[in-house]
Each structure stands twice: as C-alpha cells, then as structure tokens.
OpenMM code with the backbone's topology and positions (N, CA, C; nanometers):
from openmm import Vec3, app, unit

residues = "UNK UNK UNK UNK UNK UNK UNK UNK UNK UNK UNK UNK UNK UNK UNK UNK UNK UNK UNK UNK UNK UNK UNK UNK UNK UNK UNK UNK UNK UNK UNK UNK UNK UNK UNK UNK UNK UNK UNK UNK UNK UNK UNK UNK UNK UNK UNK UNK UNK UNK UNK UNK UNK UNK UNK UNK UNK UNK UNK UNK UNK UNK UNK UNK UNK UNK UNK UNK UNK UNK UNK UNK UNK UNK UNK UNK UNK UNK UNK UNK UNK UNK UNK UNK UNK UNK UNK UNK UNK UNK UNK UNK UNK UNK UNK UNK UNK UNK UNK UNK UNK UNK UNK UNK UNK UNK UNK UNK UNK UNK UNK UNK UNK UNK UNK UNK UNK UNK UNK UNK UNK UNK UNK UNK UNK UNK UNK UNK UNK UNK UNK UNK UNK UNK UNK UNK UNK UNK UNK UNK UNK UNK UNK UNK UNK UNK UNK UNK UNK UNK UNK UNK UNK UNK UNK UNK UNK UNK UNK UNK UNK UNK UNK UNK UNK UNK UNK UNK UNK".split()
positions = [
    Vec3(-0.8277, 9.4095, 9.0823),
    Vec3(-0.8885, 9.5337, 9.1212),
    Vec3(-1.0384, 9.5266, 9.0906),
    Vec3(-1.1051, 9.5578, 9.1768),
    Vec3(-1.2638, 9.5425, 9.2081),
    Vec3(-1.3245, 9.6574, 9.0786),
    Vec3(-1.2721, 9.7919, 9.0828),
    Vec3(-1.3597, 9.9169, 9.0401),
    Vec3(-1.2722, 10.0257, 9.0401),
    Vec3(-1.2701, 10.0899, 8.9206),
    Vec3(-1.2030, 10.2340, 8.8841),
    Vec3(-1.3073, 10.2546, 8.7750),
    Vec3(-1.2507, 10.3911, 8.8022),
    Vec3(-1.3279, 10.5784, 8.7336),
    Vec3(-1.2017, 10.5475, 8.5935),
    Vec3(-1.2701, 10.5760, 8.5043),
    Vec3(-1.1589, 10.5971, 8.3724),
    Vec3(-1.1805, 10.7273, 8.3106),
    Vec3(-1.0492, 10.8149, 8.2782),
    Vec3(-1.0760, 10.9252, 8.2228),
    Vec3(-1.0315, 10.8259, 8.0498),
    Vec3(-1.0322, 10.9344, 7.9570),
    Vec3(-1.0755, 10.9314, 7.8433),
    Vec3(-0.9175, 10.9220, 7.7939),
    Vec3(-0.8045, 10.9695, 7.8365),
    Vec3(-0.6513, 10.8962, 7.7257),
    Vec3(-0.6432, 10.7226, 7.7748),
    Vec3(-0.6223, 10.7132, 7.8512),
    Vec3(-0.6197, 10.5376, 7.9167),
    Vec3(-0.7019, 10.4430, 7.7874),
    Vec3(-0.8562, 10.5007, 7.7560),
    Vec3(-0.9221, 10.4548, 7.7214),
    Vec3(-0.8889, 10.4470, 7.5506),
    Vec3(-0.8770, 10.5762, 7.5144),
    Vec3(-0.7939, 10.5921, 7.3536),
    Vec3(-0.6758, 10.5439, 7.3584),
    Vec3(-0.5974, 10.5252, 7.3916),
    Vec3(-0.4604, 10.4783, 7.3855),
    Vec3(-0.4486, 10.3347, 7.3725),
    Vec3(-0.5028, 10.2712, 7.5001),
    Vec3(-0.5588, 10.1319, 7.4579),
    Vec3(-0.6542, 10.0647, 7.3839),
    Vec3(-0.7048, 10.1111, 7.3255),
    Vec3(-0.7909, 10.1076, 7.2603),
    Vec3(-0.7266, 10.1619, 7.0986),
    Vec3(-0.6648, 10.2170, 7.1054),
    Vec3(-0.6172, 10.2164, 6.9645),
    Vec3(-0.4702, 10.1695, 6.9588),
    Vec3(-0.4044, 10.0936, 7.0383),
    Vec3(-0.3292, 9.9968, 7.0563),
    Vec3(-0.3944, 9.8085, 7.0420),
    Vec3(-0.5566, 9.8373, 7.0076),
    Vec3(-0.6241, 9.6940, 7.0733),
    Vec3(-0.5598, 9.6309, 7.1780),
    Vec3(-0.5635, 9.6864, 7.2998),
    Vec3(-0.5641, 9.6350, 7.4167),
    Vec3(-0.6610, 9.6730, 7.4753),
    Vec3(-0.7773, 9.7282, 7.4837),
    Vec3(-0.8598, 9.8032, 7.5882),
    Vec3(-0.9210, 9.6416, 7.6527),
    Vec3(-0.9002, 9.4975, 7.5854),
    Vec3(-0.9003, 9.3908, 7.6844),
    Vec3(-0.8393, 9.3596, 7.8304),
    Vec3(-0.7351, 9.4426, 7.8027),
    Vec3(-0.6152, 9.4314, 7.9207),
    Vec3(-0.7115, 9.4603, 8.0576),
    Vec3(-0.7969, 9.6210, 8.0084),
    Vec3(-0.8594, 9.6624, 8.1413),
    Vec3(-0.9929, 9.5703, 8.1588),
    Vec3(-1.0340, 9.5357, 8.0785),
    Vec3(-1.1731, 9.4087, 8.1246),
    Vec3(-1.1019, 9.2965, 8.1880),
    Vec3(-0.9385, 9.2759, 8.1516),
    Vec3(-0.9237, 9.1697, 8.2220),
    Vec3(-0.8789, 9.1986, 8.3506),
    Vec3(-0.7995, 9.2996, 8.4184),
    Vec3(-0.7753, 9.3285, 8.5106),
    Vec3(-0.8665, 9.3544, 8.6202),
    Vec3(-0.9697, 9.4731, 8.5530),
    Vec3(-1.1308, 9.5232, 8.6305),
    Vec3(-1.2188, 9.5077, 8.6165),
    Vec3(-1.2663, 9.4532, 8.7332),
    Vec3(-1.3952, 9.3624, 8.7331),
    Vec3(-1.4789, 9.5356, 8.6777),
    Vec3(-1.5282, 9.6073, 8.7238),
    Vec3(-1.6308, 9.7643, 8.6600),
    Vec3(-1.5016, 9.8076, 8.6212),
    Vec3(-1.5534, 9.8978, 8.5504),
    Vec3(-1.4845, 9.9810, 8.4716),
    Vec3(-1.6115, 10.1125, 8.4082),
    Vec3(-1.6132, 10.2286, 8.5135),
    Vec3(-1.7485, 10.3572, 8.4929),
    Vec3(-1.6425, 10.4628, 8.4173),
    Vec3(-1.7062, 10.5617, 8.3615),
    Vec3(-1.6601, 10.6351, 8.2543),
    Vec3(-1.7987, 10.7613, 8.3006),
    Vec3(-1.7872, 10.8722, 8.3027),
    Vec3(-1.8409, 10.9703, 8.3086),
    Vec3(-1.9483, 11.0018, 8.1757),
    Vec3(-2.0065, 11.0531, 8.2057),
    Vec3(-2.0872, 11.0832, 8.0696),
    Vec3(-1.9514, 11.1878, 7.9412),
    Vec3(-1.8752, 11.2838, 8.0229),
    Vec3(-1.8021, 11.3931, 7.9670),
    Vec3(-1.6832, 11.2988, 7.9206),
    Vec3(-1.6213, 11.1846, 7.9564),
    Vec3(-1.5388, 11.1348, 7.8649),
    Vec3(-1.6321, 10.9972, 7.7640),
    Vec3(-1.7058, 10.9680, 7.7919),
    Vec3(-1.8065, 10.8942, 7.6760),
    Vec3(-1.8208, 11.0590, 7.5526),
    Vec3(-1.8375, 11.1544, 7.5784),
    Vec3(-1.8467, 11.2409, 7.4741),
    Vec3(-1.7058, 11.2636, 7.3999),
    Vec3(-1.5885, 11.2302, 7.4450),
    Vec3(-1.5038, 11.3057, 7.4458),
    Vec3(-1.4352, 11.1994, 7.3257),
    Vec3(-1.4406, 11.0292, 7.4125),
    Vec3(-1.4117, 10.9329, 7.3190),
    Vec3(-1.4609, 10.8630, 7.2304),
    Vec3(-1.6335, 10.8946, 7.2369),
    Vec3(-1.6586, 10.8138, 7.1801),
    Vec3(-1.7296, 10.9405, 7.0551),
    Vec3(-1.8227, 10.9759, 7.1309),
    Vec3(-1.8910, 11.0632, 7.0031),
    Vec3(-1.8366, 11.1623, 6.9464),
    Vec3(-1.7174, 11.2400, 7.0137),
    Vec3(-1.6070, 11.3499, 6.9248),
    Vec3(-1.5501, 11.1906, 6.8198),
    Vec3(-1.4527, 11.1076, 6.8823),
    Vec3(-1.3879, 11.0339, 6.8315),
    Vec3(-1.4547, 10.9903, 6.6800),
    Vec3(-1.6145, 10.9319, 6.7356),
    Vec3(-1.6371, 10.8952, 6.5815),
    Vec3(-1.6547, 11.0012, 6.4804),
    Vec3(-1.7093, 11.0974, 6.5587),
    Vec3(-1.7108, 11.2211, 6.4566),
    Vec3(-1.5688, 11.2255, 6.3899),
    Vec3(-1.4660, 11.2198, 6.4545),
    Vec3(-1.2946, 11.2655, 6.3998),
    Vec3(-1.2803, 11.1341, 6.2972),
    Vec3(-1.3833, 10.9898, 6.3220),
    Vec3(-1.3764, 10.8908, 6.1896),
    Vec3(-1.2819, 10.7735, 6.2965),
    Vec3(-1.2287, 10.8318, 6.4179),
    Vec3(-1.1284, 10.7267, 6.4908),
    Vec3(-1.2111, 10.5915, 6.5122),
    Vec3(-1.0834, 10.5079, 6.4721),
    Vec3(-1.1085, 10.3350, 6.4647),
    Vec3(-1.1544, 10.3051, 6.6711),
    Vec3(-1.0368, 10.4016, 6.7118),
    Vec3(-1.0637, 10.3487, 6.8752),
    Vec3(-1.2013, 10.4025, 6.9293),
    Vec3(-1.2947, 10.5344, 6.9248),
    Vec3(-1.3963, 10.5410, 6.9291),
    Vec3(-1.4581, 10.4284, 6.9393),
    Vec3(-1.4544, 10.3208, 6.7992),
    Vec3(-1.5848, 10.2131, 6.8264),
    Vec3(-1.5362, 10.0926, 6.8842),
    Vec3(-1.4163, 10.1109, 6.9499),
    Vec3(-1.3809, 9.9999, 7.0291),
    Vec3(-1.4429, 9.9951, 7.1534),
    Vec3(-1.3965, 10.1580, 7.2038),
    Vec3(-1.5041, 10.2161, 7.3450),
    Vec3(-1.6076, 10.1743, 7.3250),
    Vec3(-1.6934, 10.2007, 7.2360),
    Vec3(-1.8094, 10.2253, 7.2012),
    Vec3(-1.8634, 10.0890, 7.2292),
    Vec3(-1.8139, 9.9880, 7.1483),
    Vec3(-1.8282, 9.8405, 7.1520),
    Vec3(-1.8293, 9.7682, 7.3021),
    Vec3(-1.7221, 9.8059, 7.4023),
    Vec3(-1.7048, 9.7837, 7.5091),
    Vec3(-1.8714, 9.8290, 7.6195),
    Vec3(-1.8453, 9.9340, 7.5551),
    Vec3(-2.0071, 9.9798, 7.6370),
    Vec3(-2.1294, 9.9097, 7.6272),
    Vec3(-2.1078, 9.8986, 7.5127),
    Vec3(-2.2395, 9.7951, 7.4522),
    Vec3(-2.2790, 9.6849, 7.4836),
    Vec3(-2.1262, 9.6295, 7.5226),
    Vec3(-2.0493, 9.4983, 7.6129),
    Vec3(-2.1421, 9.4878, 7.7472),
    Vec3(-2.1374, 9.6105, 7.8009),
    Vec3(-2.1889, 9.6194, 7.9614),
    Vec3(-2.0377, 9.6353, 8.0009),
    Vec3(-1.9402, 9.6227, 7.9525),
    Vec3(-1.7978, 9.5470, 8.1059),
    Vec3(-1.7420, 9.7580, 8.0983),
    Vec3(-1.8158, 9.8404, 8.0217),
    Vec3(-1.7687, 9.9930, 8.0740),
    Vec3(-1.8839, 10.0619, 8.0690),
    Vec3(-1.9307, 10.0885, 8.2114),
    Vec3(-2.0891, 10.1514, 8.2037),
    Vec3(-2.0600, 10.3006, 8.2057),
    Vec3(-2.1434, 10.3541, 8.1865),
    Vec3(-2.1231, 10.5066, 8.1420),
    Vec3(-2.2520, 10.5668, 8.2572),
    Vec3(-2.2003, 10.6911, 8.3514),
    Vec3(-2.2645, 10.7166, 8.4466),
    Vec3(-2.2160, 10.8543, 8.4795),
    Vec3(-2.3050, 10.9447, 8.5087),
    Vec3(-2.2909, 11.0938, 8.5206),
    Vec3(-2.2934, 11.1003, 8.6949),
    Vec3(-2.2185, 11.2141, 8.6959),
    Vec3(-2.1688, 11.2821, 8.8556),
    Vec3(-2.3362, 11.3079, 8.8871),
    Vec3(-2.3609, 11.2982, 8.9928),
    Vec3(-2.4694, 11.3975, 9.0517),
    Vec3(-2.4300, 11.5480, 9.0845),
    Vec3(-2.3144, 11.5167, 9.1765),
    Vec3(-2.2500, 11.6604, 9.2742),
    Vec3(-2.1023, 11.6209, 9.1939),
    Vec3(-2.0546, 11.7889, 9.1391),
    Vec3(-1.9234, 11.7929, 9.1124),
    Vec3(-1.8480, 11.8448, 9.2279),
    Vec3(-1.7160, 11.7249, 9.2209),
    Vec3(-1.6593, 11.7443, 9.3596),
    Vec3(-1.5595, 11.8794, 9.3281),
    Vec3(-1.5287, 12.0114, 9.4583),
    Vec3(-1.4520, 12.1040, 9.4527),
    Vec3(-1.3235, 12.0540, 9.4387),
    Vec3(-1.2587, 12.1153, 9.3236),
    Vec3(-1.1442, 12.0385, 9.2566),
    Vec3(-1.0496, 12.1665, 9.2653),
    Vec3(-0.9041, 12.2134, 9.3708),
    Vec3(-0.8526, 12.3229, 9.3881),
    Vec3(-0.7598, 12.3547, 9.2782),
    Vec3(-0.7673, 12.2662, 9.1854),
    Vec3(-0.6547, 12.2752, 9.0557),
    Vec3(-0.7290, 12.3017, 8.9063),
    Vec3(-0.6882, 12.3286, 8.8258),
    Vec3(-0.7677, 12.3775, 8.7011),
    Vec3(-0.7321, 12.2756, 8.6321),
    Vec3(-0.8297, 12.1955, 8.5947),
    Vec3(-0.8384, 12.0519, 8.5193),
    Vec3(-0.9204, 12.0420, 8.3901),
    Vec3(-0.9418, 11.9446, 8.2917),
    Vec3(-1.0387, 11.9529, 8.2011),
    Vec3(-1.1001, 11.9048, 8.2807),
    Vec3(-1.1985, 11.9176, 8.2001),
    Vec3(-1.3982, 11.8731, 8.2884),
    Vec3(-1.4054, 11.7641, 8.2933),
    Vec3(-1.3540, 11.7179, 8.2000),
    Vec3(-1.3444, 11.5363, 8.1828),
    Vec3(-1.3095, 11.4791, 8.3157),
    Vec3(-1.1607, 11.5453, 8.3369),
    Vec3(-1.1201, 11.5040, 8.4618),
    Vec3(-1.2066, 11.5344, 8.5989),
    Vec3(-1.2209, 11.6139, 8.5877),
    Vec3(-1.3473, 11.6861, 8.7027),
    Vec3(-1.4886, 11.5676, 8.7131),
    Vec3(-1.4737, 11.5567, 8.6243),
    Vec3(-1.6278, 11.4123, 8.6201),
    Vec3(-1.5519, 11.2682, 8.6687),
    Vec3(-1.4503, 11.2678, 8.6020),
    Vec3(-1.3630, 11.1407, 8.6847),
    Vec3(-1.4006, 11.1299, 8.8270),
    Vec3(-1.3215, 11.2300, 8.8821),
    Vec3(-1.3075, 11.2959, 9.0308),
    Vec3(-1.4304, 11.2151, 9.0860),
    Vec3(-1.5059, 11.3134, 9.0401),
    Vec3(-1.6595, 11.3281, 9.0948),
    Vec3(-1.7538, 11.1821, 9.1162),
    Vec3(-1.7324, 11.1482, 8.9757),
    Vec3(-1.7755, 10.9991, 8.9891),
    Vec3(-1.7265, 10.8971, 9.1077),
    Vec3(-1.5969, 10.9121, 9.0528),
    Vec3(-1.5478, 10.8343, 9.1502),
    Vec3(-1.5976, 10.8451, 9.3658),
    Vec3(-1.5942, 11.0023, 9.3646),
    Vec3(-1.5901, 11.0578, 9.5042),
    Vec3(-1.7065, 11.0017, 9.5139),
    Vec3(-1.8037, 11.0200, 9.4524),
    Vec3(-2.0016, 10.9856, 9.4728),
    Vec3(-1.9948, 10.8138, 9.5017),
    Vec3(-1.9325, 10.7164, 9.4165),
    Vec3(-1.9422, 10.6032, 9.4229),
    Vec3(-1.8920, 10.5352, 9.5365),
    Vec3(-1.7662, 10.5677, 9.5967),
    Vec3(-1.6804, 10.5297, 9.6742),
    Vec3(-1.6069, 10.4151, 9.6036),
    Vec3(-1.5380, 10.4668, 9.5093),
    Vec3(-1.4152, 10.3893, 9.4045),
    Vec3(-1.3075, 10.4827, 9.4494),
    Vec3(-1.1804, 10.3849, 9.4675),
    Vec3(-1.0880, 10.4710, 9.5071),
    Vec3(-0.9976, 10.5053, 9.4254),
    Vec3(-1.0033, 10.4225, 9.3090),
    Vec3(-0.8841, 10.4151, 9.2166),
    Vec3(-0.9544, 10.4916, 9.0861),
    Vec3(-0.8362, 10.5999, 9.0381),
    Vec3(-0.8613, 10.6688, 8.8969),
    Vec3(-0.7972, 10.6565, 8.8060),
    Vec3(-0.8333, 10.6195, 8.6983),
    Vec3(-0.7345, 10.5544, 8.5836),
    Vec3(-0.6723, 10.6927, 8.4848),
    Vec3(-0.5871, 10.7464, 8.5219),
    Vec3(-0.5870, 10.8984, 8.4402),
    Vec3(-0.4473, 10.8873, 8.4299),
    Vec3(-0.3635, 10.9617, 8.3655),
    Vec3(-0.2237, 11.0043, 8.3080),
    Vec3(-0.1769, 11.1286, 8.3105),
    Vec3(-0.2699, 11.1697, 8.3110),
    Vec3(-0.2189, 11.3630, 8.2827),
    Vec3(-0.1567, 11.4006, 8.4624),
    Vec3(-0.0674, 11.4604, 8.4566),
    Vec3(0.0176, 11.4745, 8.5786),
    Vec3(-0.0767, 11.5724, 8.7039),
    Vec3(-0.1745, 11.6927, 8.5840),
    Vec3(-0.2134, 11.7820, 8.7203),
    Vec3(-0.3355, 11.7073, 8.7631),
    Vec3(-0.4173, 11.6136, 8.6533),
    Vec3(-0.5415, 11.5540, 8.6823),
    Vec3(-0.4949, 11.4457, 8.8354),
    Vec3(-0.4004, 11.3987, 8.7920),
    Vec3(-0.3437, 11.2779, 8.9038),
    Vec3(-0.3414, 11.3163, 9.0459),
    Vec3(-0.2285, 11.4675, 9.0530),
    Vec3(-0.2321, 11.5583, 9.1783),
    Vec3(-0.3736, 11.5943, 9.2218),
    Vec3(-0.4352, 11.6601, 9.1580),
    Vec3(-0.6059, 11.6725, 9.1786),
    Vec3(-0.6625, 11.5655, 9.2551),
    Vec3(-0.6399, 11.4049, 9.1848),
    Vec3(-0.7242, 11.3143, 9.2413),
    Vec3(-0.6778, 11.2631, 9.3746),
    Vec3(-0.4961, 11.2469, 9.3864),
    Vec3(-0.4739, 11.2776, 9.4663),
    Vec3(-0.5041, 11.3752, 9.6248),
    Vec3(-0.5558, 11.4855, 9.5575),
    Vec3(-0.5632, 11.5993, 9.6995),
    Vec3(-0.7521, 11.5504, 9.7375),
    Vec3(-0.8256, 11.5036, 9.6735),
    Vec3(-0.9412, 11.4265, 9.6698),
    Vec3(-0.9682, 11.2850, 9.6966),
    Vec3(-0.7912, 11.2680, 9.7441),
    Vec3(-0.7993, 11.1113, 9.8482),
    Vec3(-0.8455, 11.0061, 9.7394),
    Vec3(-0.7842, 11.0385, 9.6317),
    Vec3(-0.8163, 10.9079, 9.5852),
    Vec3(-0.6635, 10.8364, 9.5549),
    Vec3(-0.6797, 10.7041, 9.4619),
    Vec3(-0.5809, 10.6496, 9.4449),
    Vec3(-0.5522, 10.6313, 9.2552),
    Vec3(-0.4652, 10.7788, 9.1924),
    Vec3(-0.4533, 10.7669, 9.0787),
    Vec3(-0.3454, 10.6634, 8.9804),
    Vec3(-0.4083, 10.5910, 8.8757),
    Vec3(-0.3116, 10.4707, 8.7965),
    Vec3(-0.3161, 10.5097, 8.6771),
    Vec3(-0.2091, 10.5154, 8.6080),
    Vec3(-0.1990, 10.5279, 8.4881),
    Vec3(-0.1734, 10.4421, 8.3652),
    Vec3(-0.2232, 10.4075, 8.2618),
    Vec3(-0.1947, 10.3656, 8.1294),
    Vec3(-0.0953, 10.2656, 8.1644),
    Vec3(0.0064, 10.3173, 8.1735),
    Vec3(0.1845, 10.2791, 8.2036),
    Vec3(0.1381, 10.1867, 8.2937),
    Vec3(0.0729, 10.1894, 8.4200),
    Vec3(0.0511, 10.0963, 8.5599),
    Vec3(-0.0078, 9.9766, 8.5114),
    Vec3(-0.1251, 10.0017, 8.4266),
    Vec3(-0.2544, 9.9197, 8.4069),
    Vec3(-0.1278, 9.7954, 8.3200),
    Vec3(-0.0637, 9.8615, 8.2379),
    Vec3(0.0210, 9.7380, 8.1719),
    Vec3(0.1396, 9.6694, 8.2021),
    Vec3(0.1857, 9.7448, 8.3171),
    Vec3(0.2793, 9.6581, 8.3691),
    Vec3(0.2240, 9.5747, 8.4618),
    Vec3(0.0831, 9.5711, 8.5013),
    Vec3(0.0152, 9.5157, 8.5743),
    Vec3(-0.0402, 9.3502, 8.4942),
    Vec3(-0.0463, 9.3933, 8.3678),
    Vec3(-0.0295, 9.3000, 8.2967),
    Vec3(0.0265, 9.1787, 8.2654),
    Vec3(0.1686, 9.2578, 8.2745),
    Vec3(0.2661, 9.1467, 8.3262),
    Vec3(0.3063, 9.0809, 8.3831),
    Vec3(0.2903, 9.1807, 8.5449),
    Vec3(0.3018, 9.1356, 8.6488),
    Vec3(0.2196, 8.9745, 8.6700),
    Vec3(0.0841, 8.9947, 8.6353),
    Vec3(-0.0576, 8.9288, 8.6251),
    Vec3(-0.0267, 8.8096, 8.5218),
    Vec3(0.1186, 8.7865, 8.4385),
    Vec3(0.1276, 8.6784, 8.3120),
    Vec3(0.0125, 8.6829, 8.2096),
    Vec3(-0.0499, 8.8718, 8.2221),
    Vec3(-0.1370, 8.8345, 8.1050),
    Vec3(-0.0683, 8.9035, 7.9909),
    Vec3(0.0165, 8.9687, 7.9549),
    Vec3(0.1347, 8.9868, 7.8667),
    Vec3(0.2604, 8.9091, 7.8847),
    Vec3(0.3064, 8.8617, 7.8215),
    Vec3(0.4502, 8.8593, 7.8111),
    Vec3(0.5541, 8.9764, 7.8086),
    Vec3(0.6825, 8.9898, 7.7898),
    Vec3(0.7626, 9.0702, 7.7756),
    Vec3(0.7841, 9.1225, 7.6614),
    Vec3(0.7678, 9.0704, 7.5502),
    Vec3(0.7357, 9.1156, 7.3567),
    Vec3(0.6159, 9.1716, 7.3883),
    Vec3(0.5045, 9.1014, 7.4259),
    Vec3(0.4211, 9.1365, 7.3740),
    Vec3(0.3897, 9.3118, 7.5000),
    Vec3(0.4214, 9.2982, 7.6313),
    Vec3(0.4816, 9.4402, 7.6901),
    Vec3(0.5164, 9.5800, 7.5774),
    Vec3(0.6441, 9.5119, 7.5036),
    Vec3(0.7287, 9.6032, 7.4546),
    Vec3(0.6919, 9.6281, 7.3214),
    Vec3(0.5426, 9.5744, 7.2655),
    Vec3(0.4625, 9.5755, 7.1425),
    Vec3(0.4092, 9.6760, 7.1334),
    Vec3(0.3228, 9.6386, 7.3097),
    Vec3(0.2024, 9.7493, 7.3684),
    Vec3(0.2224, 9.8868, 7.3546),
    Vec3(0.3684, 9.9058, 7.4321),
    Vec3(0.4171, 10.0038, 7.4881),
    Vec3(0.4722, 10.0793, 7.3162),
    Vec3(0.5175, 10.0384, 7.2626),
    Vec3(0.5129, 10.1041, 7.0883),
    Vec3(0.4769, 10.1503, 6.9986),
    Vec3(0.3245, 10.0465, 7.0364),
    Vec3(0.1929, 10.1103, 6.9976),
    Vec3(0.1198, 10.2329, 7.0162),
    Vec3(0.1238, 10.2523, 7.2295),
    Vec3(0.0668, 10.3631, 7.1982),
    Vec3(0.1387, 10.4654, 7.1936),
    Vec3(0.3076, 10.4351, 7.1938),
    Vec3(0.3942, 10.5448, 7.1873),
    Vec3(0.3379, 10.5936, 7.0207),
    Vec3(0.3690, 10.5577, 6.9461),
    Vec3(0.3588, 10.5541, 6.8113),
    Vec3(0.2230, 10.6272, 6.7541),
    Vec3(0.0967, 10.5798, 6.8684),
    Vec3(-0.0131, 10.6619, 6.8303),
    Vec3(-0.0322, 10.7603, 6.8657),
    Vec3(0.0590, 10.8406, 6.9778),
    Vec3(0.0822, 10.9617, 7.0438),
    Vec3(0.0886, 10.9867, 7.1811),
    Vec3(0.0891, 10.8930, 7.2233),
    Vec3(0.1178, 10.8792, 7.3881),
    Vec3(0.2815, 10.8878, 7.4158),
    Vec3(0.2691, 11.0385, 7.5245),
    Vec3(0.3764, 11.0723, 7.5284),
    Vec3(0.4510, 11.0106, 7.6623),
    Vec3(0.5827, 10.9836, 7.6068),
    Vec3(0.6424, 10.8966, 7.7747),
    Vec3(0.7829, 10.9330, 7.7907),
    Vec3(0.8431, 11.0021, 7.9190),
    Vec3(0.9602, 11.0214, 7.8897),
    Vec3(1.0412, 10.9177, 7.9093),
    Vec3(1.1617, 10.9712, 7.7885),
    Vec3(1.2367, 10.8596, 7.7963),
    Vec3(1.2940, 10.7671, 7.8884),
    Vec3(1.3222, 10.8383, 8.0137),
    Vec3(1.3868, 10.7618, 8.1477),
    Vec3(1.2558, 10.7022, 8.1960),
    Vec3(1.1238, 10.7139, 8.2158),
    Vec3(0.9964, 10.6366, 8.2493),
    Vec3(0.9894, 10.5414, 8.1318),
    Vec3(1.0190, 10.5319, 8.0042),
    Vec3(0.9853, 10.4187, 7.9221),
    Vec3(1.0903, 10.3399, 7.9620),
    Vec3(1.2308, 10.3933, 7.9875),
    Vec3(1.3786, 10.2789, 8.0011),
    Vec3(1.3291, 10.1950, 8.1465),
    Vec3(1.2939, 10.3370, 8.2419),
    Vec3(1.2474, 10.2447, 8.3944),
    Vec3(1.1442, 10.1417, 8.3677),
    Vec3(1.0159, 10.1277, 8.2940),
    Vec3(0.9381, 10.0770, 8.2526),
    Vec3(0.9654, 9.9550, 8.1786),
    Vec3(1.0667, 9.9785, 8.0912),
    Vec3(1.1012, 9.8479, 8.0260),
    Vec3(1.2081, 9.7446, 8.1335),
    Vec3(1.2558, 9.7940, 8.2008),
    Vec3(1.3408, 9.7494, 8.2844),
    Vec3(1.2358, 9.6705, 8.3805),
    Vec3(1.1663, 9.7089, 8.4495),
    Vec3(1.0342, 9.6567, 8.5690),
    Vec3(0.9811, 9.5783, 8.4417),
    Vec3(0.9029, 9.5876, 8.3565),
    Vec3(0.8760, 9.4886, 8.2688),
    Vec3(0.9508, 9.3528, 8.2639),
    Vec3(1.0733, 9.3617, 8.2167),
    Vec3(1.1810, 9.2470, 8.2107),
    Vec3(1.1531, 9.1904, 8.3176),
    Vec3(1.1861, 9.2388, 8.4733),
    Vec3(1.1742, 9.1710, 8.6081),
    Vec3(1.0414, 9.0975, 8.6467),
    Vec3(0.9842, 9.2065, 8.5705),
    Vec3(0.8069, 9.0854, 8.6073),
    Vec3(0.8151, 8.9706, 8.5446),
    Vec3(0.7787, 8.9639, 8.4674),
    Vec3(0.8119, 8.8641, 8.3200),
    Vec3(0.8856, 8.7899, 8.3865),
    Vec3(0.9370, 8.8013, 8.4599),
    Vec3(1.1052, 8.6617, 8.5356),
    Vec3(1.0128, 8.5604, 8.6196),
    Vec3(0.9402, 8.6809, 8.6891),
    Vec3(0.8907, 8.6531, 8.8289),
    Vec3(0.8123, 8.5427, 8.8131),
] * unit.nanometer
topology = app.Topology()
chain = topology.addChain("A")
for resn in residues:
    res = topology.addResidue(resn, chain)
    for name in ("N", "CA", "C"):
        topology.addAtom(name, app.Element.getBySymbol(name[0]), res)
C-alpha cells in the first residue's frame, strides 16, 4: 500500500504493543493530522504513556509526517475531530485508504468514498505479507487486547482462524 490517513487508536495500540513497525513496513507514507499528533503524542506524553514516544520517535523518523487539513470535509455523522481531520486529510490529498477502527468513524469515511482499514486488517496483512508468523499474530493480537483494545469475541475467533490460513499460504 502506497499511502493512508492514520487516526490516533491504530497508532496507540500498535505502538504500545511495539509493533507500530508493522505499518512502516507495510506503508510506504503514513500522514497523521495535526488533531491526532495532539491527541497521541502530546496528551499521551502528558498522561507519561511509553507509546506516545514511540509515535513521537516515528515522526522524527520522517516514515509518519504530520500535516493539517486545509478545508474540513462535510462529515453527515457526529465523529471526534480527530476523525474529521482523518477524513479531511485524506479527501485534500487524494489517499484513499483510512486507517481507523471506531465503527461510526469507518461509516463516515466510507459515505466520503474513501477506503476504511483497521488495526485488525493492518495485521492480518502482516501475515498475509510473511511479515508475522502465526505466534507471533496471536502475541500481537494479546497485546493490544490486553492494553485495551476492544474486539469482539466472534471477530477475534474469525481473526484467529484467517490468521492460521494465511500463515499456511
């Protein structure tokens, strides 16, 4: 994948799993809004979070540039702002893909013609890709369950199941 918009759980989650490599290895850019750079990195360090300076580090990197909307795109659903800058970014750039999780943000990016991936996608993509194994899949997936990433149970069983099959492939 050439280029995606990242909202701000994708980014904490992996990132406090130490995977936020997964997405440098998958995406070539990787842009972030100015409103989730506040959200993860400078709330985060304020809160003392270890994943904050992973983001943070990544930026510094160059491989996650940080870039503000010009025009916020009309968004018909009530979203955080964060997400709304996703959107926006993305719509201004012509990136089609949004890296987000939250179900109404997704529908949103959706009705704004884009193409939304989630957390869950980016790592089975992983696999798919032989850049995880199947342990190390079912490590990932523990991790950020464990750090608070919520997954229902029949999406983690479907998930571990498509995991196994990649891993074959």
């Amino acid at each position: 994948m050439d280029k995606v918009v990242s909202n701000a759980t994708p980014l904490i989650y992996l990132a406090k799993a130490n995977k936020l490599s997964l997405l440098q290895t998958l995406v070539k850019q990787v842009f972030i809004p100015e409103a989730v750079y506040r959200e993860v990195v400078i709330e985060g360090k304020r809160l003392g979070e270890k994943d904050a300076y992973r983001v943070e580090r990544a930026i510094n990197q160059g491989w996650i540039l940080v870039q503000g909307a010009k025009i916020t795109y009309p968004i018909e659903i009530t979203i955080h702002p964060g997400e709304v800058e996703v959107i926006s970014l993305a719509k201004e750039k012509g990136i089609e893909a949004v890296l987000m999780d939250d179900v109404k943000a997704r529908a949103a990016s959706e009705m704004a013609g884009l193409r939304p991936i989630g957390t869950l996608w980016l790592i089975l993509k992983a696999v798919k890709d032989h850049v995880l194994g199947f342990d190390e899949f079912l490590s990932t997936i523990e991790n950020i369950i464990q750090s608070g990433f919520y997954l229902k149970e029949e999406v983690y069983l479907k998930a571990v199941r498509k995991a196994r099959k990649l891993s074959r492939d």
